[in-house]
N, CA, C and O atoms as a GROMACS GRO file, in nm:
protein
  308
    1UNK      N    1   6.139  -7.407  -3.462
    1UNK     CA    2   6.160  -7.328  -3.342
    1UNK      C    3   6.041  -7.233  -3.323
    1UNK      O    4   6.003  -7.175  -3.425
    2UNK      N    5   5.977  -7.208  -3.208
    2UNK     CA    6   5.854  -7.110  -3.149
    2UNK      C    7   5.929  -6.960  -3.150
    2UNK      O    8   6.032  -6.909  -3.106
    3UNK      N    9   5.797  -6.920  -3.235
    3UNK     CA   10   5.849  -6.778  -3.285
    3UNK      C   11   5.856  -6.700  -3.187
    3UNK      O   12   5.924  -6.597  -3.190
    4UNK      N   13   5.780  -6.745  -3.073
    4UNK     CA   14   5.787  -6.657  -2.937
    4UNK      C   15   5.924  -6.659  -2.870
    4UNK      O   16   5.945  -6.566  -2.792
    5UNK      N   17   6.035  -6.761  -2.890
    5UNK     CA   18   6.151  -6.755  -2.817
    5UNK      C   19   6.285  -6.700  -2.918
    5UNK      O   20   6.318  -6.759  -3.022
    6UNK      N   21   6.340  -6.600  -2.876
    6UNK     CA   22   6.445  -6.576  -2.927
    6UNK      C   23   6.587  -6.614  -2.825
    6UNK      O   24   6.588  -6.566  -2.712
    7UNK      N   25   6.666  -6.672  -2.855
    7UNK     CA   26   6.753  -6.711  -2.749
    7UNK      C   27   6.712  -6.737  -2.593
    7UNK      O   28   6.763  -6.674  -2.501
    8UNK      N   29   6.648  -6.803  -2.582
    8UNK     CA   30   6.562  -6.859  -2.484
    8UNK      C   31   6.481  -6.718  -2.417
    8UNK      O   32   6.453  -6.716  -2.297
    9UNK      N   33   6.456  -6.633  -2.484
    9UNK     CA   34   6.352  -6.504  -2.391
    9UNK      C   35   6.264  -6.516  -2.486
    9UNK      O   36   6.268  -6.520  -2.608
   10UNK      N   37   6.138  -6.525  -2.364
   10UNK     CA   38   5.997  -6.522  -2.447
   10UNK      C   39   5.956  -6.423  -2.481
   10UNK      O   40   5.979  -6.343  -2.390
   11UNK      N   41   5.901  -6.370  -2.570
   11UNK     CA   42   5.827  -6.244  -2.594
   11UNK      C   43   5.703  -6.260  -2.627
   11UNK      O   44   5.652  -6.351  -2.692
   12UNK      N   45   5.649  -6.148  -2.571
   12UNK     CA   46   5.495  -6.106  -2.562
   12UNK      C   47   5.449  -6.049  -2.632
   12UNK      O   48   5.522  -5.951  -2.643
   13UNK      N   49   5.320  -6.031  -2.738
   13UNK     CA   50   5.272  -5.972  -2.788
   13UNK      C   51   5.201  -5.865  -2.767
   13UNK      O   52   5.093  -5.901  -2.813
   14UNK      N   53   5.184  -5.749  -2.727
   14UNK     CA   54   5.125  -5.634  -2.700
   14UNK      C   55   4.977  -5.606  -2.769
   14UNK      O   56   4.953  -5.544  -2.873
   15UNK      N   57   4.897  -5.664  -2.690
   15UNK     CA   58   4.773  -5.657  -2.694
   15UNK      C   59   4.672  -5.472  -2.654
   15UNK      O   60   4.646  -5.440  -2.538
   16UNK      N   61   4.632  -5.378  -2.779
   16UNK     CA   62   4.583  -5.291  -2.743
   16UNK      C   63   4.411  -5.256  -2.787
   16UNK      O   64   4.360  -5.258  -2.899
   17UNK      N   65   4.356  -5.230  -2.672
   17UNK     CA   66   4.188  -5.187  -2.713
   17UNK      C   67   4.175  -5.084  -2.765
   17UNK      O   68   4.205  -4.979  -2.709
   18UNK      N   69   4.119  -5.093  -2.905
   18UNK     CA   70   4.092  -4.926  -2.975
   18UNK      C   71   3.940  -4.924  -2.973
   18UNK      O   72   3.866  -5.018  -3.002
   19UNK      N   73   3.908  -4.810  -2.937
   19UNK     CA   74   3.762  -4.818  -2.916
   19UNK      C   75   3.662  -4.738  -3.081
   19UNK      O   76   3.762  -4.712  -3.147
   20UNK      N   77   3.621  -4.722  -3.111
   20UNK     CA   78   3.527  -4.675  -3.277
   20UNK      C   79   3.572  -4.512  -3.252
   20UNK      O   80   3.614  -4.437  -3.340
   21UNK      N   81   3.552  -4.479  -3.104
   21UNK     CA   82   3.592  -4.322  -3.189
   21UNK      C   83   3.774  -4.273  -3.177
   21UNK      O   84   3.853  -4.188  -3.218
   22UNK      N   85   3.768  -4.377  -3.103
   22UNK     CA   86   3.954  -4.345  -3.141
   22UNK      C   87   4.002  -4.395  -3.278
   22UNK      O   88   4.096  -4.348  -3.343
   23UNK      N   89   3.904  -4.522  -3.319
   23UNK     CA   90   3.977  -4.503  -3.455
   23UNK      C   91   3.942  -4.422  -3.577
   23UNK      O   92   4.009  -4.415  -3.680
   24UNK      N   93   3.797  -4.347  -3.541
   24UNK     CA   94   3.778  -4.258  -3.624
   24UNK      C   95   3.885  -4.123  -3.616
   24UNK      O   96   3.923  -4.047  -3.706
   25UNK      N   97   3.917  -4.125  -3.478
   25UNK     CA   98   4.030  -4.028  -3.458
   25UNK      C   99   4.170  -4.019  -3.556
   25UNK      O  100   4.227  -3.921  -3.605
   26UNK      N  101   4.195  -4.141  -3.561
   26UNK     CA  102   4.320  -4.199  -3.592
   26UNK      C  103   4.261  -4.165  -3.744
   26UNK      O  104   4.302  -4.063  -3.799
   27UNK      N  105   4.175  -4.241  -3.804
   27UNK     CA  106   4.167  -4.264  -3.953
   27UNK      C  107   4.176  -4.129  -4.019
   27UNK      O  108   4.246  -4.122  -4.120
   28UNK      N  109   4.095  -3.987  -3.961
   28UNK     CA  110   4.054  -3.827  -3.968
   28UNK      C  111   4.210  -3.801  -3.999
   28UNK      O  112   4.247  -3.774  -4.113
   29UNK      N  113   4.311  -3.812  -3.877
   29UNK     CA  114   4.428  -3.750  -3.871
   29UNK      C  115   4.480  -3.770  -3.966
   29UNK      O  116   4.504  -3.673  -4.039
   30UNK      N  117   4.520  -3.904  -4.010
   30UNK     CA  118   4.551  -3.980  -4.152
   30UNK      C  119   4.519  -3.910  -4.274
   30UNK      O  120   4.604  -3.855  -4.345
   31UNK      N  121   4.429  -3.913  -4.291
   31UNK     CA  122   4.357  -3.846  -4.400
   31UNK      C  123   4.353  -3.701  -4.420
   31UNK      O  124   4.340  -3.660  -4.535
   32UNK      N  125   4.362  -3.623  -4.329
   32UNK     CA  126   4.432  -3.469  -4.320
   32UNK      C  127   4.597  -3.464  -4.369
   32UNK      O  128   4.631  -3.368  -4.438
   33UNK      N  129   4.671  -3.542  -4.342
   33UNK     CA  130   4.777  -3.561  -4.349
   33UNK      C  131   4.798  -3.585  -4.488
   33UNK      O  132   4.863  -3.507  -4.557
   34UNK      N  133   4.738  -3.707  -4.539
   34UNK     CA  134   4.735  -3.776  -4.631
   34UNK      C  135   4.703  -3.639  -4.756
   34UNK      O  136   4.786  -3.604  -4.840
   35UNK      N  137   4.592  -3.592  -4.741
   35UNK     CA  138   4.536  -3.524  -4.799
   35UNK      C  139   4.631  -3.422  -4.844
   35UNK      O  140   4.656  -3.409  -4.964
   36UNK      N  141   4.692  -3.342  -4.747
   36UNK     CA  142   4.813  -3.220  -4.707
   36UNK      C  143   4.927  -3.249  -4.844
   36UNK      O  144   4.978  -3.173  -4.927
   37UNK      N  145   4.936  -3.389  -4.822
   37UNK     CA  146   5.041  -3.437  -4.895
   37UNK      C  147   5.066  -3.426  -5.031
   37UNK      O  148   5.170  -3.393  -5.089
   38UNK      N  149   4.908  -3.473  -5.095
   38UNK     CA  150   4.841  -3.470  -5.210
   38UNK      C  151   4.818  -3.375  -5.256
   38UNK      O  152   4.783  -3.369  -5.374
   39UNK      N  153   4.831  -3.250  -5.166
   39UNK     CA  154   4.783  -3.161  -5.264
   39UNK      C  155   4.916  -3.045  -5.304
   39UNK      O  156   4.934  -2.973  -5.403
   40UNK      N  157   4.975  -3.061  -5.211
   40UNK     CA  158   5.170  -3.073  -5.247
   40UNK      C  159   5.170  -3.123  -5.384
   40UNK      O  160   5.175  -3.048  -5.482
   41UNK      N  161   5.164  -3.229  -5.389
   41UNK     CA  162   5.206  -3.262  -5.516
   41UNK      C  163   5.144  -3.269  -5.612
   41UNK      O  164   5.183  -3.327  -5.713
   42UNK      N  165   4.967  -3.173  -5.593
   42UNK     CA  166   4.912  -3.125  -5.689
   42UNK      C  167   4.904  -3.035  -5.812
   42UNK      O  168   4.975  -2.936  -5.795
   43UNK      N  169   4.855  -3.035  -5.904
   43UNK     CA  170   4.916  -2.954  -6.016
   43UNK      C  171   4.726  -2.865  -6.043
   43UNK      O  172   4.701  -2.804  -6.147
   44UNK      N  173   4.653  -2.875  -5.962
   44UNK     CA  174   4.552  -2.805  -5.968
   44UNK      C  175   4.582  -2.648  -5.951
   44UNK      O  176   4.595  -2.567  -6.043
   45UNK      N  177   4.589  -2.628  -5.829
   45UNK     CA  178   4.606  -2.540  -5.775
   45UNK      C  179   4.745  -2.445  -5.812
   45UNK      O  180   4.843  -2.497  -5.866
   46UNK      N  181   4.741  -2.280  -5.774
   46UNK     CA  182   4.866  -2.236  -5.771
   46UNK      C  183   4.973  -2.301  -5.695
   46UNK      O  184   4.943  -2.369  -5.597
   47UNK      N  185   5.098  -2.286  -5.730
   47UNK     CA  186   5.214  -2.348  -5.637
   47UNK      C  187   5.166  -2.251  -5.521
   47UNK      O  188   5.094  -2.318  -5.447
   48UNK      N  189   5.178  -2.079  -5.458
   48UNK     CA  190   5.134  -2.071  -5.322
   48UNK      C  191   5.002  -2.120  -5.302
   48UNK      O  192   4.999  -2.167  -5.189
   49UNK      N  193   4.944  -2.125  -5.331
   49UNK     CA  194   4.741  -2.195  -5.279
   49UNK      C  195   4.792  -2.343  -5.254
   49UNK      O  196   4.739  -2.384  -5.152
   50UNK      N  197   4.864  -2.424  -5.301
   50UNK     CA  198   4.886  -2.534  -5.300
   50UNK      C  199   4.976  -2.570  -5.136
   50UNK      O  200   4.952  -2.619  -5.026
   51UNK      N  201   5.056  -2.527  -5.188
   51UNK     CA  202   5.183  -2.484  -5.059
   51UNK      C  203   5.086  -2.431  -4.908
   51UNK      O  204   5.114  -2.492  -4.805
   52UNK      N  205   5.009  -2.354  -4.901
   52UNK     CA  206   4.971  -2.345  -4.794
   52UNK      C  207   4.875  -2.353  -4.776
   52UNK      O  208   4.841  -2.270  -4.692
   53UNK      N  209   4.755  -2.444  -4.828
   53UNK     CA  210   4.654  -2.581  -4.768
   53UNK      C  211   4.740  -2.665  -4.763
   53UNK      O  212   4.748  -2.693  -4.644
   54UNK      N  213   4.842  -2.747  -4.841
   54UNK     CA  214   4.916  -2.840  -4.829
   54UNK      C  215   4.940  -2.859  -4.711
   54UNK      O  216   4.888  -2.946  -4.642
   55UNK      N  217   5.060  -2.740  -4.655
   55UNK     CA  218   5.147  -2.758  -4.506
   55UNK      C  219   5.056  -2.771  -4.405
   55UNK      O  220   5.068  -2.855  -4.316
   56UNK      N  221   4.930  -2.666  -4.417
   56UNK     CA  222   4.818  -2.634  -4.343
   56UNK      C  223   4.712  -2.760  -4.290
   56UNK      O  224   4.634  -2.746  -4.196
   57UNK      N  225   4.725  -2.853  -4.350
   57UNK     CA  226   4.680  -3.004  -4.374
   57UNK      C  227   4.791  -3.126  -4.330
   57UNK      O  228   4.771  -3.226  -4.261
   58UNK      N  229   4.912  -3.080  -4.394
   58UNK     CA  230   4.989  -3.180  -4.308
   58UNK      C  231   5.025  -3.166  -4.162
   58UNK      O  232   5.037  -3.265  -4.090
   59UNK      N  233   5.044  -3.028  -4.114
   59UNK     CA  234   5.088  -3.008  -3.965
   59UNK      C  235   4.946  -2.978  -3.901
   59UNK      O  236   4.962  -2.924  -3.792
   60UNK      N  237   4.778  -3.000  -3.939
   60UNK     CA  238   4.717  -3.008  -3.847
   60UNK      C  239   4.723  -3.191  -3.867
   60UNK      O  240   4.642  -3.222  -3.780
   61UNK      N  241   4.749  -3.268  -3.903
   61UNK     CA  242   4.750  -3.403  -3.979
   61UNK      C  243   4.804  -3.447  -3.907
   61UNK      O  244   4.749  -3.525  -3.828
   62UNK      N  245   4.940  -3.416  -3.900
   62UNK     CA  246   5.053  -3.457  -3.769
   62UNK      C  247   5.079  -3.400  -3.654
   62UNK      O  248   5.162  -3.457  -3.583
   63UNK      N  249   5.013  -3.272  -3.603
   63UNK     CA  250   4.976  -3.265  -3.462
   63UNK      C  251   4.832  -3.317  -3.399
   63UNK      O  252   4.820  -3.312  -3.277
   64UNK      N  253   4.733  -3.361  -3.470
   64UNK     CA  254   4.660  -3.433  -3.414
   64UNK      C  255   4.699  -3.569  -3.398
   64UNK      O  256   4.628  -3.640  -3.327
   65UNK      N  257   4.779  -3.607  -3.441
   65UNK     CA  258   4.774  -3.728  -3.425
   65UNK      C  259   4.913  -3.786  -3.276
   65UNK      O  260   4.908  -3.886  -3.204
   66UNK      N  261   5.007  -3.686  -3.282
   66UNK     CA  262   5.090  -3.699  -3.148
   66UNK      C  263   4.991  -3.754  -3.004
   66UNK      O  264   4.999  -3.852  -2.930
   67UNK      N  265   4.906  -3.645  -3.009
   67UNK     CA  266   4.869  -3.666  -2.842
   67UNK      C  267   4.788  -3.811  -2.877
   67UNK      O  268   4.815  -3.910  -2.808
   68UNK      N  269   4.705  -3.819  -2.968
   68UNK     CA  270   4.621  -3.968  -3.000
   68UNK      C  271   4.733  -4.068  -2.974
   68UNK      O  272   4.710  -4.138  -2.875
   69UNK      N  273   4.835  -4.091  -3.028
   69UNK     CA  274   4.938  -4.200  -3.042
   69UNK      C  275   4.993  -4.195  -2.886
   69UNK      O  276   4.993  -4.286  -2.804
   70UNK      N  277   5.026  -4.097  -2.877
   70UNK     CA  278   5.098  -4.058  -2.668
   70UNK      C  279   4.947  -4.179  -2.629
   70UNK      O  280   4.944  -4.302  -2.625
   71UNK      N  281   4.826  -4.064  -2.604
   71UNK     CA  282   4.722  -4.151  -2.536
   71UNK      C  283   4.741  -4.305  -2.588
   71UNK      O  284   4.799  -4.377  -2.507
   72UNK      N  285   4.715  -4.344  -2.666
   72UNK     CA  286   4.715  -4.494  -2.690
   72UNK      C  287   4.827  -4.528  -2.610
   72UNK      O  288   4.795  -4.572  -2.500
   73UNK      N  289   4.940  -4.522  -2.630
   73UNK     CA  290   5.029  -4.606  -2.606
   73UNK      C  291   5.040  -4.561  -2.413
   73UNK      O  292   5.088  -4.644  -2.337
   74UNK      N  293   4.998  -4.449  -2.370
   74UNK     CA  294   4.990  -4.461  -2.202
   74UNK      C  295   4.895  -4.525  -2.158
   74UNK      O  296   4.882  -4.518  -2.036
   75UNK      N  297   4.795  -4.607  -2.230
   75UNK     CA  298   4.671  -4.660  -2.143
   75UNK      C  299   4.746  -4.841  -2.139
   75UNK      O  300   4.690  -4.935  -2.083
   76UNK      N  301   4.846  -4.846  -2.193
   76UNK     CA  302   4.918  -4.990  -2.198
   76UNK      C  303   4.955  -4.972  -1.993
   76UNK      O  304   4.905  -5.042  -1.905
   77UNK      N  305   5.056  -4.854  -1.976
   77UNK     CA  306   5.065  -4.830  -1.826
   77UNK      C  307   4.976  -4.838  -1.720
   77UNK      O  308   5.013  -4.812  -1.605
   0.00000   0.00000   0.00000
C-alpha cells in the first residue's frame, strides 16, 4: 500500500526553504538552550552561579527561538 494514502486521502509532504542564516539562527538558539541546560546540571560552578547562567541561557534559548519557528512556519502561508 502507498504510504501517501491513508484511507483513500492523499497526503502531502510539506516542503520548507531554510536559507544559511536562518539555520545558523536556529542552530545559535539550540545551543544557548542546550548549553543553559548543561550547566544546570553542572557540578562546576556554585548551585546559585549555576542556577542563574543556567535559566539565563535557557529562556534566552527558548525565546529566541519562538519568533524563528512562528517565522518559518508563516512563510508556508
Amino acid at each position: 500500500m502507498d504510504q501517501n494514502y491513508d484511507k483513500g486521502v492523499k497526503r502531502h509532504m510539506k516542503q520548507h526553504e531554510v536559507t544559511v542564516p536562518q539555520i545558523g539562527l536556529i542552530a545559535g538558539t539550540r545551543a544557548m538552550l542546550g548549553a543553559g541546560i548543561a550547566l544546570l546540571l553542572s557540578e562546576k560552578l556554585t548551585a546559585e552561579q549555576r542556577r542563574a547562567i543556567g535559566w539565563t541561557l535557557v529562556a534566552v534559548g527558548a525565546l529566541t527561538t519562538i519568533p524563528l519557528v512562528l517565522q518559518f512556519f508563516s512563510e508556508d502561508e
